[in-house]
C-alpha positions as CSV (number, residue, x, y, z in Angstrom):
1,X,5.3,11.6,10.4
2,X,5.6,9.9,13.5
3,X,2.1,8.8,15.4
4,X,2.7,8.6,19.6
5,X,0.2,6.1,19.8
6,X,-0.7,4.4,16.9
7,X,-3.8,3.2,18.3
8,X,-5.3,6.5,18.9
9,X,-6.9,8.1,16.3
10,X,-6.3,11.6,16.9
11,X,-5.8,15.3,15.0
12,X,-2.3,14.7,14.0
13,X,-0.4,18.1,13.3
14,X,-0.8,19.8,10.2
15,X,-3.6,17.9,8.5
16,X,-7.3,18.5,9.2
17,X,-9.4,16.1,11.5
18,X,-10.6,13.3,9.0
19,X,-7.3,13.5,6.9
20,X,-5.9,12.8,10.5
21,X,-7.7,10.1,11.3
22,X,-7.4,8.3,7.6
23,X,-3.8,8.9,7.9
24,X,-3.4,7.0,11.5
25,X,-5.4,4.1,9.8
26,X,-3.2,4.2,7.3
27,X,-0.1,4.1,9.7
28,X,-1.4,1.5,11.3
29,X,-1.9,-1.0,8.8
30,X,1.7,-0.1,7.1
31,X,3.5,-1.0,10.3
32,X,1.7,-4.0,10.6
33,X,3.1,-4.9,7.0
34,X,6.6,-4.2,7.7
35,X,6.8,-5.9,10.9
36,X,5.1,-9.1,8.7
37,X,7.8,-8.7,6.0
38,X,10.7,-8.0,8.6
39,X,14.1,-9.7,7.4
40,X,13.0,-11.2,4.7
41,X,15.4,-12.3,1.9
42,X,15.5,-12.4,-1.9
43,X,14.9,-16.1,-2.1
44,X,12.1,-15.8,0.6
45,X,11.0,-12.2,-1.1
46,X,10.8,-13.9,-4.9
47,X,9.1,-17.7,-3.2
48,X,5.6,-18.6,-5.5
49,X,3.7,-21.7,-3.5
50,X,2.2,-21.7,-6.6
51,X,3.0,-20.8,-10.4
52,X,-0.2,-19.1,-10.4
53,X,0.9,-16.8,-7.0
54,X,1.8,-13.9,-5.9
55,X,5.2,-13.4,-4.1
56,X,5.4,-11.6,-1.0
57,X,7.9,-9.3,-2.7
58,X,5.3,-8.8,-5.7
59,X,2.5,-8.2,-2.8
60,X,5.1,-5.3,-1.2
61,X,5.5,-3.7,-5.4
62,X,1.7,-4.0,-5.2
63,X,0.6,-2.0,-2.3
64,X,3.3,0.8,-3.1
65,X,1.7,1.1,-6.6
66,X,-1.5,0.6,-5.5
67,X,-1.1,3.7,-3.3
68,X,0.9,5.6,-5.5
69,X,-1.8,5.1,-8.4
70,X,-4.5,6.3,-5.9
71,X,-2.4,9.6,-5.0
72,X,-1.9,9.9,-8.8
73,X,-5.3,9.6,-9.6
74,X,-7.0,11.8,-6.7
75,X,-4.4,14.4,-5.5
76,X,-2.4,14.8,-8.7
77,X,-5.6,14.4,-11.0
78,X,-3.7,12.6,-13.3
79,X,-4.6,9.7,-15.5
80,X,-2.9,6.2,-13.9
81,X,-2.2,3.0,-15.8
82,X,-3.6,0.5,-13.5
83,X,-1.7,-2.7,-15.8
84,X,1.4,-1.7,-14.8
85,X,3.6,-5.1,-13.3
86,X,3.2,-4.0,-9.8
87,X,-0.5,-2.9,-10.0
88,X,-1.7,-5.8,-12.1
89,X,0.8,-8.6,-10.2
90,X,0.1,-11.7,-12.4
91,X,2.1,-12.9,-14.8
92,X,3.8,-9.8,-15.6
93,X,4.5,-9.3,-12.0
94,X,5.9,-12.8,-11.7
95,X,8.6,-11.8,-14.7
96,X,9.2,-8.5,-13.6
97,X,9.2,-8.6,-9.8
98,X,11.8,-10.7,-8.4
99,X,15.8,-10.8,-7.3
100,X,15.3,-7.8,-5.2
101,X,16.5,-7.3,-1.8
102,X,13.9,-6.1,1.0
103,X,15.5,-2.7,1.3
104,X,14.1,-2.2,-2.2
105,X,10.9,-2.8,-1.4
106,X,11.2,-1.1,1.7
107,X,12.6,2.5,0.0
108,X,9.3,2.2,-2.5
109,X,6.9,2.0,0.3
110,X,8.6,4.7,2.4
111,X,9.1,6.9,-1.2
112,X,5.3,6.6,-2.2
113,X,3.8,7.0,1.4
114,X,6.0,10.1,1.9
115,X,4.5,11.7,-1.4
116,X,1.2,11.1,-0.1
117,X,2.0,12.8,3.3
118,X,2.7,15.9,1.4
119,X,0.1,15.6,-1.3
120,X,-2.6,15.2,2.2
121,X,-0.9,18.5,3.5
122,X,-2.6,20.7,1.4
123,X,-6.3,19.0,1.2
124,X,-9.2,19.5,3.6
125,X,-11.9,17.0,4.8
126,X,-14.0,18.7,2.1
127,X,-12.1,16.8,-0.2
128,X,-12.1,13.4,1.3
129,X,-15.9,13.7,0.3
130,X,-15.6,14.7,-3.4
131,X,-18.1,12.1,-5.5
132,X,-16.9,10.5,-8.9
133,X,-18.7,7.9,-10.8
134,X,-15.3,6.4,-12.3
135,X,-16.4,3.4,-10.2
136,X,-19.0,0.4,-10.5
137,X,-20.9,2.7,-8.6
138,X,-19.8,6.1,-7.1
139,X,-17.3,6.8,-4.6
140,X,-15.8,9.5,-2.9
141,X,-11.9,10.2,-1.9
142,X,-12.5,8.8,1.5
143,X,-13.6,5.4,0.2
144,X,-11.0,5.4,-1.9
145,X,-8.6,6.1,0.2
146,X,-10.1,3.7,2.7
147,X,-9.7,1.1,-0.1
148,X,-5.6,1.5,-0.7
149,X,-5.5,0.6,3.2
150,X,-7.9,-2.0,3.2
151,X,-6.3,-3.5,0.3
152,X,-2.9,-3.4,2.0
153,X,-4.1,-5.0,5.3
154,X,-5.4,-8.0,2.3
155,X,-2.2,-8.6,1.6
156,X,-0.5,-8.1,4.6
157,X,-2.8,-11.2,5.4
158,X,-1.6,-12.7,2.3
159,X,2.5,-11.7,3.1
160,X,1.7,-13.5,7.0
161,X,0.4,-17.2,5.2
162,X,3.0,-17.2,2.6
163,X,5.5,-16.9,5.1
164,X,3.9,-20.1,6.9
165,X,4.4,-21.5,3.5
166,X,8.0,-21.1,3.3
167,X,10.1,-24.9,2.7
168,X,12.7,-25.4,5.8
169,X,16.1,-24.0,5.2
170,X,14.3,-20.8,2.6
């Protein structure tokens, strides 16, 4: 999907008017992520400031299977397991995420966000404002798709300071 002006929250073709709009917020804060984690490589990808961290290449695992457990969960209505590697990160992630090249990281996110293109195709805006009381307190599909953005542009913020961090010559 390809979005003339990013900035412009408009109907975008084939999706109702709210699913439009989510999805151009959505757009938005993925672009920003790639441009933050543009030619990165393995060592820089796999770098922990601290043993306790999260790499940048963990944080780009996280917001693929952070999506993809959302589009699981409310499109597919399937059950997720959210303490997988990638959705947990900690010290599984730190074992299990590393010695991967960008391109990786870069094929998951396009992979997961093109499954949720299609999986938005065939909802309405009726949707977006389905309750459940899964949560601490209840939510509907718009929050929680607001959420797997919101928690992206987190670590987006995250992927921009470690890369401030990075020892000369990384």
């Amino acid at each position: 999907m390809a979005f003339e002006h990013p900035m412009l929250l408009t109907d975008q073709p084939s999706y109702t008017p709210h699913i439009s709009r989510l999805l151009g917020m959505m757009h938005y804060a993925r672009e920003t992520t790639l441009r933050a984690a543009r030619d990165l490589n393995v060592a820089q990808l796999d770098y922990l400031p601290h043993p306790s961290g999260n790499s940048i290449g963990m944080l780009l695992a996280h917001i693929a299977a952070v999506e993809e457990g959302y589009y699981l969960g409310t499109v597919a209505s399937h059950e997720v397991d959210w303490e997988t590697p990638a959705r947990a990160l900690g010290e599984a992630g730190r074992e299990a995420l590393c010695g991967r090249p960008l391109e990786h990281y870069l094929n998951e996110l396009e992979r997961v966000r093109a499954q949720t293109l299609d999986g938005f195709l065939h909802l309405d805006d009726d949707w977006l404002h389905v309750e459940d009381t899964n949560w601490e307190e209840p939510a509907n599909n718009y929050f929680r798709w607001f959420h797997v953005f919101e928690d992206e542009v987190n670590h987006r913020g995250q992927i921009r300071l470690l890369r401030k961090l990075f020892p000369e010559g990384l």
